[in-house]
N, C-alpha and C positions, 0 to 999 in steps of 0.2 A: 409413573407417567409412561407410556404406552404410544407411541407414535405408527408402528410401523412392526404389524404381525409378523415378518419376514427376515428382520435384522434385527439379530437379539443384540450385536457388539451396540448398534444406537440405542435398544430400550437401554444396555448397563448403564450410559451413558446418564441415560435420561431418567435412568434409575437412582443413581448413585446417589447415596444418603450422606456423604460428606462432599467439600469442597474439591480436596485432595483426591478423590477417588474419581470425581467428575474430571477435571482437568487430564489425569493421567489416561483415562479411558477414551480424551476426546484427544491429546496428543496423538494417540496408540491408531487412533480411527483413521482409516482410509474410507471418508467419507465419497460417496459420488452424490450425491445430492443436488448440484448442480453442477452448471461449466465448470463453474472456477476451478473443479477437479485438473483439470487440464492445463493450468498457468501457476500453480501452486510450487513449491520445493517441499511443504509441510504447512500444518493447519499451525493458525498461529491466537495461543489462546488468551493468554494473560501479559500484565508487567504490577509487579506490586504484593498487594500484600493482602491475601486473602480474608483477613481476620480484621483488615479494616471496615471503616463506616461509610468512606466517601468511595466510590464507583463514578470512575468517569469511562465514556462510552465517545468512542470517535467512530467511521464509517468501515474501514476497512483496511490492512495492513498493505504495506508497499513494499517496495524492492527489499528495503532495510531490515525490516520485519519476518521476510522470509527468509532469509540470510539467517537471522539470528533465533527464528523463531517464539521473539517476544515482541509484543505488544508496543507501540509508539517510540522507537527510536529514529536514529536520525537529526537532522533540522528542527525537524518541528516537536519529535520530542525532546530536544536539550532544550526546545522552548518552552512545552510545557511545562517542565521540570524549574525554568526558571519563573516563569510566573507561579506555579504554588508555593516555590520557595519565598513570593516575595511578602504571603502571607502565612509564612511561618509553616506551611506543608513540606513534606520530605515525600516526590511521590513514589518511590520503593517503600516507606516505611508508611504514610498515613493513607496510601489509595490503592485502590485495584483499579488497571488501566486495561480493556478491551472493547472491541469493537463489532459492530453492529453484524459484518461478515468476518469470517477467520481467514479465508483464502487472499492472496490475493487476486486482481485481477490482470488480464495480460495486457494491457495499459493502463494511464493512470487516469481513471473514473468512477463514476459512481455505481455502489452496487445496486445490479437492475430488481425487477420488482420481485421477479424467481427466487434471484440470487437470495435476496435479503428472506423471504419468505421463506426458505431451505432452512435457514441459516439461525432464525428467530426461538426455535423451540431452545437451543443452546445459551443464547441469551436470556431468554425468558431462567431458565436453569440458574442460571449464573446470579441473579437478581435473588431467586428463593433462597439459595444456599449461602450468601455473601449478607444477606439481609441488609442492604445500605441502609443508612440514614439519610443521606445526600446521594445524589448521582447528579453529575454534571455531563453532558450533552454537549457535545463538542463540533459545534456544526450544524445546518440545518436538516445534513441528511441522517444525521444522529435522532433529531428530532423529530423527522418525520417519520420515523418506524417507531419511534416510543411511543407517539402520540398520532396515530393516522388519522383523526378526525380532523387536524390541521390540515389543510387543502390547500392553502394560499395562506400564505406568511412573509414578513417585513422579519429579515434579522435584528433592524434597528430596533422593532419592537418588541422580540423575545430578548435578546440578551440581555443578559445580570437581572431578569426577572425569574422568581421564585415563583413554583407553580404548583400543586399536587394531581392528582391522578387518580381516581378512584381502583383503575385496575393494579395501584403499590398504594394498598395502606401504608400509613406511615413514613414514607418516603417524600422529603423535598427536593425538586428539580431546579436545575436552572440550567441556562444554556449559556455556552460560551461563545465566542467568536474561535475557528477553526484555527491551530497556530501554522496551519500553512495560509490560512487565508492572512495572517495578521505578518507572514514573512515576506507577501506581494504587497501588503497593503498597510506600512509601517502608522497610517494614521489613524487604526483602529486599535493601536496601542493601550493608548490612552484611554479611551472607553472601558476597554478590559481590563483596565487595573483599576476605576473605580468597580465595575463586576464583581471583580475576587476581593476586593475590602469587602462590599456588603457581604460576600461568602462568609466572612473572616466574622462580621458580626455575627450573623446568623448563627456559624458553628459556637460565639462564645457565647449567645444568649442559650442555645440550647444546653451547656455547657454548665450554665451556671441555673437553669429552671429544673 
């Protein structure tokens, strides 16, 4: 895959025939591709475990993230971490955890339509090589770059609903409520933990078919 006659470091990138090789090549990348070149400390690619089945995808890394240059720590991820704990996920060991852009941005919003589109041939990447079985969508702005046909959307009516997608064979989605949206807004709690039960069936009927 070929993006860009000009910059061979992005085809290696977008080349690269293992997980391991993509990841190091895009740490390595001094991408400009968009602003967020300019607000970044480092691209921030992953948190997890590449050889897992479930891929979850939230919008874009923050302060935290570029600090440490992994994927959803913080607040909201020792929240995550305790909601997949609560159905038996460990998410260093059963997920690979990255987001829709790698940079951050130089405040805290959503990435603009550039940004993501910069940004999307790396994801799209990250899907073929990781091959999920599951990917969870962490947010609406998560799902609005998976799925851009969605125009207008009710969160109340995506989340904890299972969905597929023609452009991921094989692949089951389902969205989650944001866990910073669920650290403002403590009575969406409970919704999201019936969510991650139906997750928890889903992964044990597949499990066992």
């Amino acid at each position: 895959m070929q993006v860009d006659l000009f910059d061979q470091d992005l085809n290696a990138i977008l080349d690269a025939s293992t997980y391991e090789e993509f990841a190091s090549r895009l740490r390595a990348y001094d991408c400009r591709r968009c602003t967020l070149c300019s607000s970044r400390s480092r691209i921030v690619v992953d948190r997890g475990n590449p050889t897992a089945r479930i891929l979850v995808i939230s919008e874009r890394p923050g302060d935290h993230e570029d600090r440490e240059g992994r994927a959803f720590v913080g607040r909201s991820g020792a929240l995550l971490d305790k909601i997949l704990d609560s159905v038996g996920l460990d998410a260093n060991a059963d997920t690979l955890i990255t987001n829709v852009v790698k940079c951050k941005p130089e405040i805290d919003r959503a990435p603009s339509s550039d940004e993501a589109s910069a940004c999307l041939p790396f994801l799209d990447k990250q899907i073929e090589l990781v091959q999920p079985r599951v990917v969870l969508l962490l947010g609406q702005v998560a799902l609005k770059w998976i799925d851009p046909s969605r125009k207008e959307f009710k969160m109340e009516e995506e989340a904890g609903r299972l969905f597929t997608l023609a452009r991921y064979p094989g692949v089951q989605f389902m969205v989650l409520y944001h866990p910073a949206f669920l650290l403002r807004d403590p009575r969406k709690k409970r919704p999201t933990w019936e969510h991650v039960q139906r997750l928890r069936e889903h992964l044990e009927e597949r499990a066992s078919s």
